[in-house]
N, CA, C and O atoms as a Maestro MAE file, in Angstrom:
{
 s_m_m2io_version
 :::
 2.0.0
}

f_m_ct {
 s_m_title
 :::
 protein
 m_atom[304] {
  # First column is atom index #
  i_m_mmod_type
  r_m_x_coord
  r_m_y_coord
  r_m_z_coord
  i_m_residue_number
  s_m_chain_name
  s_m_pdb_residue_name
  s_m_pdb_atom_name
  i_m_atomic_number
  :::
  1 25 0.844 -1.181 0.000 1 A "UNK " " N  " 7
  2 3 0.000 0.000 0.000 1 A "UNK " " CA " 6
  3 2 0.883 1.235 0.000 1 A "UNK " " C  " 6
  4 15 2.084 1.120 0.243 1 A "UNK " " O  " 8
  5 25 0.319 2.439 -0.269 2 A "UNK " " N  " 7
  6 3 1.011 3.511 -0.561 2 A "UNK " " CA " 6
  7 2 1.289 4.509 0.462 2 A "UNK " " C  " 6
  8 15 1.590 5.678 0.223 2 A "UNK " " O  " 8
  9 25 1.165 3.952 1.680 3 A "UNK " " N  " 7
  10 3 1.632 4.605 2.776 3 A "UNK " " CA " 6
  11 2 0.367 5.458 3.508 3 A "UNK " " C  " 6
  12 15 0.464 6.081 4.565 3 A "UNK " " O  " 8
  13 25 -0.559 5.355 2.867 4 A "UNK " " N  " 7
  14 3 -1.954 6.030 2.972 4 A "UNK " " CA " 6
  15 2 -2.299 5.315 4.324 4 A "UNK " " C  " 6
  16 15 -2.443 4.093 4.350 4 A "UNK " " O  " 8
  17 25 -2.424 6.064 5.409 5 A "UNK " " N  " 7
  18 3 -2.809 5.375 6.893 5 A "UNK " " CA " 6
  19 2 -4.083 5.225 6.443 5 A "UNK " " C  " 6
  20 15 -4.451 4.399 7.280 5 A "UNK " " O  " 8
  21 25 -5.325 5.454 5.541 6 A "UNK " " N  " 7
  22 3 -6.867 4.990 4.983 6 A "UNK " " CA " 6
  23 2 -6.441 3.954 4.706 6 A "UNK " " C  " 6
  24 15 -7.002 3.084 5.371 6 A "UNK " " O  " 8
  25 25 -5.694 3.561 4.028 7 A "UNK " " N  " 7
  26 3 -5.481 2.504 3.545 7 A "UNK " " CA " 6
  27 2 -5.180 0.692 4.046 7 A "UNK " " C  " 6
  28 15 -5.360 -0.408 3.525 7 A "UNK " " O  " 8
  29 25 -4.522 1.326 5.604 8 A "UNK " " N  " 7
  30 3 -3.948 0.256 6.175 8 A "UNK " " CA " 6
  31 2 -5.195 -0.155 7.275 8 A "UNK " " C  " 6
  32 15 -4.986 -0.987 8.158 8 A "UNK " " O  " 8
  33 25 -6.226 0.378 7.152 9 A "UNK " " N  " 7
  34 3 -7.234 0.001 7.561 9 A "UNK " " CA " 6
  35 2 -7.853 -1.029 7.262 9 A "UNK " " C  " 6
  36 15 -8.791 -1.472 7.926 9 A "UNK " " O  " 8
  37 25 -7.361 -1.583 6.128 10 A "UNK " " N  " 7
  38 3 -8.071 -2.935 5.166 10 A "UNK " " CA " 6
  39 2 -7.064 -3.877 4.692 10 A "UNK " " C  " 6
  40 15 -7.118 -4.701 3.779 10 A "UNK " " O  " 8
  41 25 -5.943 -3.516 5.675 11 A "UNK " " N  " 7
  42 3 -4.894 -4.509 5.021 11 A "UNK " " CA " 6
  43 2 -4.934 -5.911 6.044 11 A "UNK " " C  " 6
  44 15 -4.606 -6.099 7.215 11 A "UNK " " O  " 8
  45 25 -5.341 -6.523 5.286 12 A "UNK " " N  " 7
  46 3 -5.559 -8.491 5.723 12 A "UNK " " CA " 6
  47 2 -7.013 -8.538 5.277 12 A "UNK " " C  " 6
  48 15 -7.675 -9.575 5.300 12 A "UNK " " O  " 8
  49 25 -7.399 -7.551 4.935 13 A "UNK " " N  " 7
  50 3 -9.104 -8.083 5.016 13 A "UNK " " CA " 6
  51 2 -9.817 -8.438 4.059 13 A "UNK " " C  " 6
  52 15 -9.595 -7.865 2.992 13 A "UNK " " O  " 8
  53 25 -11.098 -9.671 4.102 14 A "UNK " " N  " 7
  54 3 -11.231 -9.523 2.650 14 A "UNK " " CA " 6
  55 2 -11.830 -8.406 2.261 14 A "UNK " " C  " 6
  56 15 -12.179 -7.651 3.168 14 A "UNK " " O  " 8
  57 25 -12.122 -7.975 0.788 15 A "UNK " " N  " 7
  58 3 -13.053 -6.908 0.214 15 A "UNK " " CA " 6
  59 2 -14.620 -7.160 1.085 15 A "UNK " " C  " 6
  60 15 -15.130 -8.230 1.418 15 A "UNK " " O  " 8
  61 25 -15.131 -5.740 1.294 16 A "UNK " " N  " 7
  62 3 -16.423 -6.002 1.265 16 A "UNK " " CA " 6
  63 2 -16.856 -4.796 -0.197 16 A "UNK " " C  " 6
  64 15 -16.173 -4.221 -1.044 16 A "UNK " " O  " 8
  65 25 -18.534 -4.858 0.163 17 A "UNK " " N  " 7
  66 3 -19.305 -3.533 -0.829 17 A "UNK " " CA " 6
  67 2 -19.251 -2.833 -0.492 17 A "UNK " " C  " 6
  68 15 -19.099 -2.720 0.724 17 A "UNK " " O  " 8
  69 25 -19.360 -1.517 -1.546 18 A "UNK " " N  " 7
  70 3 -19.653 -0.243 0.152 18 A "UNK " " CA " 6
  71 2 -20.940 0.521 -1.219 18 A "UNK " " C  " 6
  72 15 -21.007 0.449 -2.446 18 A "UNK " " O  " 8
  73 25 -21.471 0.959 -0.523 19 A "UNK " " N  " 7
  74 3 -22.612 2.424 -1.078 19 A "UNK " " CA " 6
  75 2 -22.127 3.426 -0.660 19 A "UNK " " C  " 6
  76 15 -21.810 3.571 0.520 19 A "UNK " " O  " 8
  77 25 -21.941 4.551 -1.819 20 A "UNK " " N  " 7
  78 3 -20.986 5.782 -1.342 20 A "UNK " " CA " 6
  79 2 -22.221 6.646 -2.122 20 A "UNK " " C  " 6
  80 15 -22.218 6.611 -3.352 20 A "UNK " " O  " 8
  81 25 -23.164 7.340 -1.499 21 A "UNK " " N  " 7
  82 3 -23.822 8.292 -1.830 21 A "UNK " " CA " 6
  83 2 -22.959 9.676 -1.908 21 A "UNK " " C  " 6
  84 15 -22.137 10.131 -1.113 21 A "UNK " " O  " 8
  85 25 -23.580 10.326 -3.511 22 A "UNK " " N  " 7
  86 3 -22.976 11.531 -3.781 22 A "UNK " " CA " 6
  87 2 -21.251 11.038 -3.958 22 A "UNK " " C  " 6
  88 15 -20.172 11.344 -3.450 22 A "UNK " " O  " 8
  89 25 -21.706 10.208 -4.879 23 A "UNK " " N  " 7
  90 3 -20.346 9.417 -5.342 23 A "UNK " " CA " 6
  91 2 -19.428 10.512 -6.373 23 A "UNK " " C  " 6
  92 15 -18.208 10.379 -6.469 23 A "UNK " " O  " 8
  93 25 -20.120 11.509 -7.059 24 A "UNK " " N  " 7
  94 3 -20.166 12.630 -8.157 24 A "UNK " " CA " 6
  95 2 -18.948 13.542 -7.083 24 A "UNK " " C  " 6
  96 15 -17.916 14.088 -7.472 24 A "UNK " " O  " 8
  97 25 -19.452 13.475 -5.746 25 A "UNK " " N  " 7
  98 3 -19.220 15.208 -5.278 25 A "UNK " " CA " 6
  99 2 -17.771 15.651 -4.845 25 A "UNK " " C  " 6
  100 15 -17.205 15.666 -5.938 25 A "UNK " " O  " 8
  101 25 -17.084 15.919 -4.164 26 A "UNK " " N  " 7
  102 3 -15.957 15.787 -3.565 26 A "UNK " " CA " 6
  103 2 -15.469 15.527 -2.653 26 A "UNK " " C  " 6
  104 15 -14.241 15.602 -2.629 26 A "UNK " " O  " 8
  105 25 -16.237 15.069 -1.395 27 A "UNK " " N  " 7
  106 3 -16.156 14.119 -0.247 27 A "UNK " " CA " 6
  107 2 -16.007 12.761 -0.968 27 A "UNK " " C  " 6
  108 15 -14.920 12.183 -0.993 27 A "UNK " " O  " 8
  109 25 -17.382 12.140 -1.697 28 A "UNK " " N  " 7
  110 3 -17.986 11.315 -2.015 28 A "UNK " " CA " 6
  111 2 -16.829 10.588 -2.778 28 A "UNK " " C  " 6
  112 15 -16.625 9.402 -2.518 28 A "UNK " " O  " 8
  113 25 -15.911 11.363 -3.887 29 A "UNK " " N  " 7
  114 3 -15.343 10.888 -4.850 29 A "UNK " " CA " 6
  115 2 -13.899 10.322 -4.476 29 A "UNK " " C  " 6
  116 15 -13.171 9.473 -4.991 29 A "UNK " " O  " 8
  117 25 -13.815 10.996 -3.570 30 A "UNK " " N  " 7
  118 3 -12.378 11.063 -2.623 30 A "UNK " " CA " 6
  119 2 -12.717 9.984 -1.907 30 A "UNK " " C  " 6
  120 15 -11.682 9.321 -1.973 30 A "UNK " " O  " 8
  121 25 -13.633 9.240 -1.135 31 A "UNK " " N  " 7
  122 3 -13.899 8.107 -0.625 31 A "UNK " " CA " 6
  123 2 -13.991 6.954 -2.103 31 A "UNK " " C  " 6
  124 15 -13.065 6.175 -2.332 31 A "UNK " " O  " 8
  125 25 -14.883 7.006 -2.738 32 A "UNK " " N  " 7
  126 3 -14.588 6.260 -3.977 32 A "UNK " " CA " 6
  127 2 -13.143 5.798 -3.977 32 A "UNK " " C  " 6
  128 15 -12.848 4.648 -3.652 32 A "UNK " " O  " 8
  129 25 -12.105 6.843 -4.401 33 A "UNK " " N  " 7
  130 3 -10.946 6.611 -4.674 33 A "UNK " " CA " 6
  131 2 -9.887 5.587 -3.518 33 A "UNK " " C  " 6
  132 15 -9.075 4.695 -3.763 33 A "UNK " " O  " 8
  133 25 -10.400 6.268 -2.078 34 A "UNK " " N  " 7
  134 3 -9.671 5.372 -1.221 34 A "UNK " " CA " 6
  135 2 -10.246 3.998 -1.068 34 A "UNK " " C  " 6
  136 15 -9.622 2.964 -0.825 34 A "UNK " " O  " 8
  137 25 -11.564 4.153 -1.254 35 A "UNK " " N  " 7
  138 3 -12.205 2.256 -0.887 35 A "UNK " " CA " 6
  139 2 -11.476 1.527 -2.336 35 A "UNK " " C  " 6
  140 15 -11.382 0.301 -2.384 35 A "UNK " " O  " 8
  141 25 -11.019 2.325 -3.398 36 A "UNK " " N  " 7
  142 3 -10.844 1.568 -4.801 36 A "UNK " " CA " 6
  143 2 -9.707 1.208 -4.848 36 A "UNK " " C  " 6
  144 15 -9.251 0.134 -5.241 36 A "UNK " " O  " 8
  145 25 -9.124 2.230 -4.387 37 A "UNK " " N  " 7
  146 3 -7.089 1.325 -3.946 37 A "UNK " " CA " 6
  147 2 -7.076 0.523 -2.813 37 A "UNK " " C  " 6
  148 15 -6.134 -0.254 -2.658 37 A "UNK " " O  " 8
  149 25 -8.238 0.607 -1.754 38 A "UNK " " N  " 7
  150 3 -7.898 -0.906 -0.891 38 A "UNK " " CA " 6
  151 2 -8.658 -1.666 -1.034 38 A "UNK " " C  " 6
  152 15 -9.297 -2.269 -0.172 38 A "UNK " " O  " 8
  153 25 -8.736 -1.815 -2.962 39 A "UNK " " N  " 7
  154 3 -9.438 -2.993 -2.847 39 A "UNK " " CA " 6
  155 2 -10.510 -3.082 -2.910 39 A "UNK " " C  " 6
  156 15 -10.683 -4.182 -3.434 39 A "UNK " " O  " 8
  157 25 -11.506 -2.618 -2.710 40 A "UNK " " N  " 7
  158 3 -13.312 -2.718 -2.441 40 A "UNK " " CA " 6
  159 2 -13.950 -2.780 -3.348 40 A "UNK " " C  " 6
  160 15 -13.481 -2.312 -4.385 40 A "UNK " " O  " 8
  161 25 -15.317 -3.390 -3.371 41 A "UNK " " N  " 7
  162 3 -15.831 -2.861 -4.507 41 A "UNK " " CA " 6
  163 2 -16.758 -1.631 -4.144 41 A "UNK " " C  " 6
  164 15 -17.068 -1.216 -3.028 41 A "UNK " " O  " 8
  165 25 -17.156 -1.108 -5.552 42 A "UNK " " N  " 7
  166 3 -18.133 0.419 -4.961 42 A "UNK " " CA " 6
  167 2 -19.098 0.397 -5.928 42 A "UNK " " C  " 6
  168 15 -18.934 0.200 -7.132 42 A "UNK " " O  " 8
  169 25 -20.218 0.632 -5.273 43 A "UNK " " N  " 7
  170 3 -21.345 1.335 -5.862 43 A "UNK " " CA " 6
  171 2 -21.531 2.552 -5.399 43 A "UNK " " C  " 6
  172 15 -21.622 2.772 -4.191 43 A "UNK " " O  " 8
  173 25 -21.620 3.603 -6.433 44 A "UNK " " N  " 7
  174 3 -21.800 5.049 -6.441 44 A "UNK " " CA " 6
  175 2 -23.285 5.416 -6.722 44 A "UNK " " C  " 6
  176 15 -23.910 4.977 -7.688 44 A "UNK " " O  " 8
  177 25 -23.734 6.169 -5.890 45 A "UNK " " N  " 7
  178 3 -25.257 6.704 -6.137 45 A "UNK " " CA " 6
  179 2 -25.051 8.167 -6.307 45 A "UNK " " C  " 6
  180 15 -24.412 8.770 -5.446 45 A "UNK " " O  " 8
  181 25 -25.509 8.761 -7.286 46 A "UNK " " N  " 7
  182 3 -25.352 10.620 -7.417 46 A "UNK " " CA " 6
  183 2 -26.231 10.645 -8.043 46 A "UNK " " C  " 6
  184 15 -26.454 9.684 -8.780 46 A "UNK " " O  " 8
  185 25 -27.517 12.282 -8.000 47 A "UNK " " N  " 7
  186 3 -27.926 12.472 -9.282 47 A "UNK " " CA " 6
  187 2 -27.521 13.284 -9.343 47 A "UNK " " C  " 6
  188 15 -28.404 14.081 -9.028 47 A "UNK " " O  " 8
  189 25 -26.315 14.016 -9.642 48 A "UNK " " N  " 7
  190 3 -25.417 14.870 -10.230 48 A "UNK " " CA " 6
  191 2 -25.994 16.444 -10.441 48 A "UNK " " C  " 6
  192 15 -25.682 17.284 -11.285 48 A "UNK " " O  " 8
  193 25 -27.079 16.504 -9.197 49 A "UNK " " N  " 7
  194 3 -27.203 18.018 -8.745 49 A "UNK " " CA " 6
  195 2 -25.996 18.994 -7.916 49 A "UNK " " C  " 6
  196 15 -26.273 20.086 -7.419 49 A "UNK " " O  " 8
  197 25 -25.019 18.551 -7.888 50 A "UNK " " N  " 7
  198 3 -24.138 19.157 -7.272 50 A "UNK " " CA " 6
  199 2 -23.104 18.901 -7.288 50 A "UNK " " C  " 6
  200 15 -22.198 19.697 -7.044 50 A "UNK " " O  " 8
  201 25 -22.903 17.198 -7.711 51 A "UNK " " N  " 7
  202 3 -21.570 16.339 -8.063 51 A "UNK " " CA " 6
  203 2 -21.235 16.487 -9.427 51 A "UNK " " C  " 6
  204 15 -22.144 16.821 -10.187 51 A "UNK " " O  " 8
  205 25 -19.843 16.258 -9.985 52 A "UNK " " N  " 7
  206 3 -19.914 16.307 -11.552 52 A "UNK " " CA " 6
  207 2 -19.110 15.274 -12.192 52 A "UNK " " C  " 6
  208 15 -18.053 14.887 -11.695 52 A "UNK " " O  " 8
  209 25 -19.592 14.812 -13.296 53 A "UNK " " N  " 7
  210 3 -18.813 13.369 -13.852 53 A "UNK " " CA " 6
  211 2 -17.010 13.680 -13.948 53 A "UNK " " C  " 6
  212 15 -16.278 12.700 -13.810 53 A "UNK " " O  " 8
  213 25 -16.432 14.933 -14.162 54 A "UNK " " N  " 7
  214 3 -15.087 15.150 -13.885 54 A "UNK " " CA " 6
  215 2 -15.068 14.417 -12.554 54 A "UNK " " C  " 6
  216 15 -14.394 13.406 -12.754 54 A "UNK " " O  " 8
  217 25 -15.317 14.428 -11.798 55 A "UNK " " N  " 7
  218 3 -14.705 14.244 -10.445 55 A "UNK " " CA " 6
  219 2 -14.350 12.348 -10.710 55 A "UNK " " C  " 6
  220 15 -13.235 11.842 -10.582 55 A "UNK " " O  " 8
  221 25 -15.389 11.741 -11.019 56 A "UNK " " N  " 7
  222 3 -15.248 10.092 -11.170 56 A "UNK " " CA " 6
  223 2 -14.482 10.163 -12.277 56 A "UNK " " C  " 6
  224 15 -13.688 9.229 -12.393 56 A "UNK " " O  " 8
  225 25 -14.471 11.100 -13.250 57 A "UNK " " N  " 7
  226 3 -13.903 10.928 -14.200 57 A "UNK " " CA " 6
  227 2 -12.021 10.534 -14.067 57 A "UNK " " C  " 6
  228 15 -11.292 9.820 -14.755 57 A "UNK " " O  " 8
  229 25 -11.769 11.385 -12.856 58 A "UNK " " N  " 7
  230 3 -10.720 12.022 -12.442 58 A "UNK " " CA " 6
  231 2 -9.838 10.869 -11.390 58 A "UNK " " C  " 6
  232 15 -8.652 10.662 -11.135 58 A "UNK " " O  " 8
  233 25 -11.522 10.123 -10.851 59 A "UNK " " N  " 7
  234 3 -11.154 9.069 -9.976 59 A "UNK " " CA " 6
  235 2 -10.692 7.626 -10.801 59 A "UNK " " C  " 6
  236 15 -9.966 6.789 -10.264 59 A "UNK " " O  " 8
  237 25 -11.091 7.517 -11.829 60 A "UNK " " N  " 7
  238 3 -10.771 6.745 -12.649 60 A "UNK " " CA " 6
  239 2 -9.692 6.664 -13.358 60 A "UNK " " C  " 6
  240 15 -9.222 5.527 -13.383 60 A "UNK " " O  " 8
  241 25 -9.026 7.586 -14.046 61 A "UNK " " N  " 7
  242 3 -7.973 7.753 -14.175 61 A "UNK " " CA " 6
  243 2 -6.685 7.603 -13.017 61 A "UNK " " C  " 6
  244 15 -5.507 7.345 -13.264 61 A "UNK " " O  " 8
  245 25 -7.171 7.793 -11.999 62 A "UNK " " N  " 7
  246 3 -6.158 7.870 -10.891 62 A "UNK " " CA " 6
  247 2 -5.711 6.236 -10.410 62 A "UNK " " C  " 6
  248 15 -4.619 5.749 -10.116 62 A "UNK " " O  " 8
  249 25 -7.236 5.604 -10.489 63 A "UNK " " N  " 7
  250 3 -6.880 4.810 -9.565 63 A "UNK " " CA " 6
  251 2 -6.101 3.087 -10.310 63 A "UNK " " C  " 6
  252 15 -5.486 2.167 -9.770 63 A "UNK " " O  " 8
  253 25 -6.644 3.401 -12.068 64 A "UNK " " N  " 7
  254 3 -6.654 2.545 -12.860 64 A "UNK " " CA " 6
  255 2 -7.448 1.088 -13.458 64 A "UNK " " C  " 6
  256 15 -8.064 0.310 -12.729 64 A "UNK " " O  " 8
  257 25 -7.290 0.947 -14.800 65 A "UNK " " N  " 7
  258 3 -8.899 0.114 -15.064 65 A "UNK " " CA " 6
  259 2 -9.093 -1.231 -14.206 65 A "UNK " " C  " 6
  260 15 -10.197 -1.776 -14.207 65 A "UNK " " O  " 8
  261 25 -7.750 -1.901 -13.288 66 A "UNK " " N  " 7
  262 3 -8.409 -2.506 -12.906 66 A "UNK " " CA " 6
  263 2 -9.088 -2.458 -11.751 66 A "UNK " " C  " 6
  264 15 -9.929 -3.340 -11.576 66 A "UNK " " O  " 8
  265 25 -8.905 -1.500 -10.770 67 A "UNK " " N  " 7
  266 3 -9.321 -0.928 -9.692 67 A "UNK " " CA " 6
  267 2 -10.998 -0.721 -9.495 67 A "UNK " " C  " 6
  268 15 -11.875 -1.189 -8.770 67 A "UNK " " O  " 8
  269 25 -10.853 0.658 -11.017 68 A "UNK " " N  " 7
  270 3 -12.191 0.980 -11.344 68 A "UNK " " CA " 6
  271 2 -13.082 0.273 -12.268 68 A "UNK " " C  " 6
  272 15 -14.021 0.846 -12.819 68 A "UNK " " O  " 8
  273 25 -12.667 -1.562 -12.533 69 A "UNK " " N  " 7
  274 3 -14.336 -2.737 -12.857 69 A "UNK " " CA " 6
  275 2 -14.643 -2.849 -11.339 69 A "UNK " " C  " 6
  276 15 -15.580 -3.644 -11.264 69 A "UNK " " O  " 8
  277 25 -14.368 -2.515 -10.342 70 A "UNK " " N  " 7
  278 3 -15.007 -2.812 -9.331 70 A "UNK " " CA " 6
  279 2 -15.658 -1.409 -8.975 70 A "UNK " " C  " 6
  280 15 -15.837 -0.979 -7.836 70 A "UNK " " O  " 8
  281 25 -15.778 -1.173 -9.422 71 A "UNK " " N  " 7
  282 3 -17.235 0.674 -9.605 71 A "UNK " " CA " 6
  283 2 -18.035 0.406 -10.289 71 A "UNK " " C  " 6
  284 15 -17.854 0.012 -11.441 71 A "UNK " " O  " 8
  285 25 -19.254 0.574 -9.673 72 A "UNK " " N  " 7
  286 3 -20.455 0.784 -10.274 72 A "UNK " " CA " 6
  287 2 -21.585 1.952 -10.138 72 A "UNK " " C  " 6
  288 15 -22.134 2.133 -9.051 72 A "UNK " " O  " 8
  289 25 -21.835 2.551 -11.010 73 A "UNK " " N  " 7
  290 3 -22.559 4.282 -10.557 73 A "UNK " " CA " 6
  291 2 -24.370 4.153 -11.092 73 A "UNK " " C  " 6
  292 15 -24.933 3.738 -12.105 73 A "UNK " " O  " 8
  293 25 -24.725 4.633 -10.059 74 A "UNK " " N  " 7
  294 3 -26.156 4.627 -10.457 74 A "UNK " " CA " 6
  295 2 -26.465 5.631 -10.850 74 A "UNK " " C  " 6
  296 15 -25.527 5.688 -11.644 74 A "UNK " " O  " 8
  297 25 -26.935 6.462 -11.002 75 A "UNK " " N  " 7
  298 3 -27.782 7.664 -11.732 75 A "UNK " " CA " 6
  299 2 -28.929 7.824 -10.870 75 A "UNK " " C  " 6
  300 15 -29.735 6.933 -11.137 75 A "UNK " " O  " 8
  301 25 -29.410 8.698 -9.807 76 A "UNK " " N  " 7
  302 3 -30.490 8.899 -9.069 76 A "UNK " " CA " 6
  303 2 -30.410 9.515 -8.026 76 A "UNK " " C  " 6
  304 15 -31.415 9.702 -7.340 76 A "UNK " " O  " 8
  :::
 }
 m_bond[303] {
  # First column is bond index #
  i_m_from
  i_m_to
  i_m_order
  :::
  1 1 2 1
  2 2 3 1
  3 3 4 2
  4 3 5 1
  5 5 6 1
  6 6 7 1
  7 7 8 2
  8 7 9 1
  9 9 10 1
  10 10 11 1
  11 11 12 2
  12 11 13 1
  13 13 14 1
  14 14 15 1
  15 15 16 2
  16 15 17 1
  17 17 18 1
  18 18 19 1
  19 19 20 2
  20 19 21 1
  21 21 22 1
  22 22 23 1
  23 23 24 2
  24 23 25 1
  25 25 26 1
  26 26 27 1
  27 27 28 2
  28 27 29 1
  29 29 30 1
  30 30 31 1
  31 31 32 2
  32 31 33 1
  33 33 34 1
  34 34 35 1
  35 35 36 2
  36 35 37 1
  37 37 38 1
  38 38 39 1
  39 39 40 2
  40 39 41 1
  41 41 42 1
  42 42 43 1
  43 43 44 2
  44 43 45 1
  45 45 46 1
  46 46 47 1
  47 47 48 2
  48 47 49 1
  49 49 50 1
  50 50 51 1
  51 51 52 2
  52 51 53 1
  53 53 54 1
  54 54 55 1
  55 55 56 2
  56 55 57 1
  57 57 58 1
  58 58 59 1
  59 59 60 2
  60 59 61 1
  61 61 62 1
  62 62 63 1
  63 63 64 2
  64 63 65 1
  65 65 66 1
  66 66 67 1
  67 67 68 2
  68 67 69 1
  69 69 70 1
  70 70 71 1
  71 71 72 2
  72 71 73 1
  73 73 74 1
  74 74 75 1
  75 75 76 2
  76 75 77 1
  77 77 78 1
  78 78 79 1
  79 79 80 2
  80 79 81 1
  81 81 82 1
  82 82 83 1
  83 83 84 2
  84 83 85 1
  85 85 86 1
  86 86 87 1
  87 87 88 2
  88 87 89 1
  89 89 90 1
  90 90 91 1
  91 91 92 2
  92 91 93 1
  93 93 94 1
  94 94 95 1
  95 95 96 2
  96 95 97 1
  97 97 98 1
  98 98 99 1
  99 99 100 2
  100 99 101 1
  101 101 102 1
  102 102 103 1
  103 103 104 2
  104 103 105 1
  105 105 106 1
  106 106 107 1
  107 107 108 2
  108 107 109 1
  109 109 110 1
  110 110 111 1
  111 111 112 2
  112 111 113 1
  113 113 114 1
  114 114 115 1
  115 115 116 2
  116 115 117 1
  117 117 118 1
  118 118 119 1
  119 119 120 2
  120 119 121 1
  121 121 122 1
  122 122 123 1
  123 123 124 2
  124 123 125 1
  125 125 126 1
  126 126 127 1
  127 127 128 2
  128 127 129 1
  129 129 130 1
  130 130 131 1
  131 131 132 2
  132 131 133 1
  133 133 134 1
  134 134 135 1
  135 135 136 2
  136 135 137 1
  137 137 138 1
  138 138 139 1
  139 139 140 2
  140 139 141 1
  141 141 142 1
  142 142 143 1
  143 143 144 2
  144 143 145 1
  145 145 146 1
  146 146 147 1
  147 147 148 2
  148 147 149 1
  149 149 150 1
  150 150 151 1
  151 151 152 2
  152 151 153 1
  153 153 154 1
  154 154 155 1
  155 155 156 2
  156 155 157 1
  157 157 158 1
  158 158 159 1
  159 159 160 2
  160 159 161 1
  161 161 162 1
  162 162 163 1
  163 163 164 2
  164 163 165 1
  165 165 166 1
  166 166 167 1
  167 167 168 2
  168 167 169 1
  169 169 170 1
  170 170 171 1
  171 171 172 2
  172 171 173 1
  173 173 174 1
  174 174 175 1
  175 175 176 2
  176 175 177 1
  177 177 178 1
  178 178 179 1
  179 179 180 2
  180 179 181 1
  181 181 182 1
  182 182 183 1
  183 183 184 2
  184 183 185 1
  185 185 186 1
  186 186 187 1
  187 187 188 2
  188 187 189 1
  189 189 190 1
  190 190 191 1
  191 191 192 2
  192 191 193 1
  193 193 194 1
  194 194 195 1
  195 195 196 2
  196 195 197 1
  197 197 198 1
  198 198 199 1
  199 199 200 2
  200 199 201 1
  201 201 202 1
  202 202 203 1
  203 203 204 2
  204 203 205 1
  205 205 206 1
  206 206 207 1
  207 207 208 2
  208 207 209 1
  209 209 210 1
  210 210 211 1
  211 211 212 2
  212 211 213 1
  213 213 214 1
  214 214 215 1
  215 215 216 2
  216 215 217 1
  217 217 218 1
  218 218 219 1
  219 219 220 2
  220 219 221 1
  221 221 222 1
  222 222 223 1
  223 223 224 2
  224 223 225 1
  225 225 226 1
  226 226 227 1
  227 227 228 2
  228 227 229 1
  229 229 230 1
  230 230 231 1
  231 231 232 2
  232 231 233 1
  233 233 234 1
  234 234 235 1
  235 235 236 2
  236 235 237 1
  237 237 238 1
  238 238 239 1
  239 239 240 2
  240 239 241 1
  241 241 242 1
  242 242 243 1
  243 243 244 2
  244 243 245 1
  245 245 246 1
  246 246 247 1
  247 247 248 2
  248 247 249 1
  249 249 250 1
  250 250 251 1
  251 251 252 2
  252 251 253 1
  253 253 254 1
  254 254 255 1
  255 255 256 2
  256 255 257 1
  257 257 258 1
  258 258 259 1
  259 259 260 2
  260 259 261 1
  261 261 262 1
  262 262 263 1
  263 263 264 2
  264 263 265 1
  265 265 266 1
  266 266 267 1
  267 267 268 2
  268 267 269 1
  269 269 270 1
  270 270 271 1
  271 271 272 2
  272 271 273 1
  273 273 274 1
  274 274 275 1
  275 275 276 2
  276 275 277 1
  277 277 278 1
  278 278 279 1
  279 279 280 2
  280 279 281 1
  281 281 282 1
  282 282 283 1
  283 283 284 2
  284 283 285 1
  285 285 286 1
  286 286 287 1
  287 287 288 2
  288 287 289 1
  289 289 290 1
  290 290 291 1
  291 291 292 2
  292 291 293 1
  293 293 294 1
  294 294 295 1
  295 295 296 2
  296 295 297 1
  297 297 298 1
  298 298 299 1
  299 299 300 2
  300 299 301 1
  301 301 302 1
  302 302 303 1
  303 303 304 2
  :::
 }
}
């Protein structure tokens, strides 16, 4: 792991799911990103009144494609 003390929170464990409401926003996306490098899978819920697809966009790129098949975004 990358030295990220978030990170070492999940080290031995298996994956669980997580629901990250306001997955779009910048709390939201920034959690995305840390559950996605240790591993997790994610479902994202936004209806993108306030969140914006840059931000996942941004998280995706960061974290890499195989990280982000374990994201899934709802729309609502």
């Amino acid at each position: 792991m990358s030295g990220d003390p978030n990170l070492a929170l999940f080290a031995g464990r298996s994956p669980k799911r997580w629901l990250v409401t306001g997955a779009a926003g910048f709390i939201g996306s920034n959690l995305v990103e840390t559950l996605l490098r240790a591993g997790q899978y994610v479902t994202g819920l936004d209806n993108f009144a306030t969140g914006h697809q840059r931000n996942l966009d941004e998280v995706r790129r960061l974290v890499g494609d195989e990280a982000w098949s374990r994201f899934r975004m709802i729309d609502g």
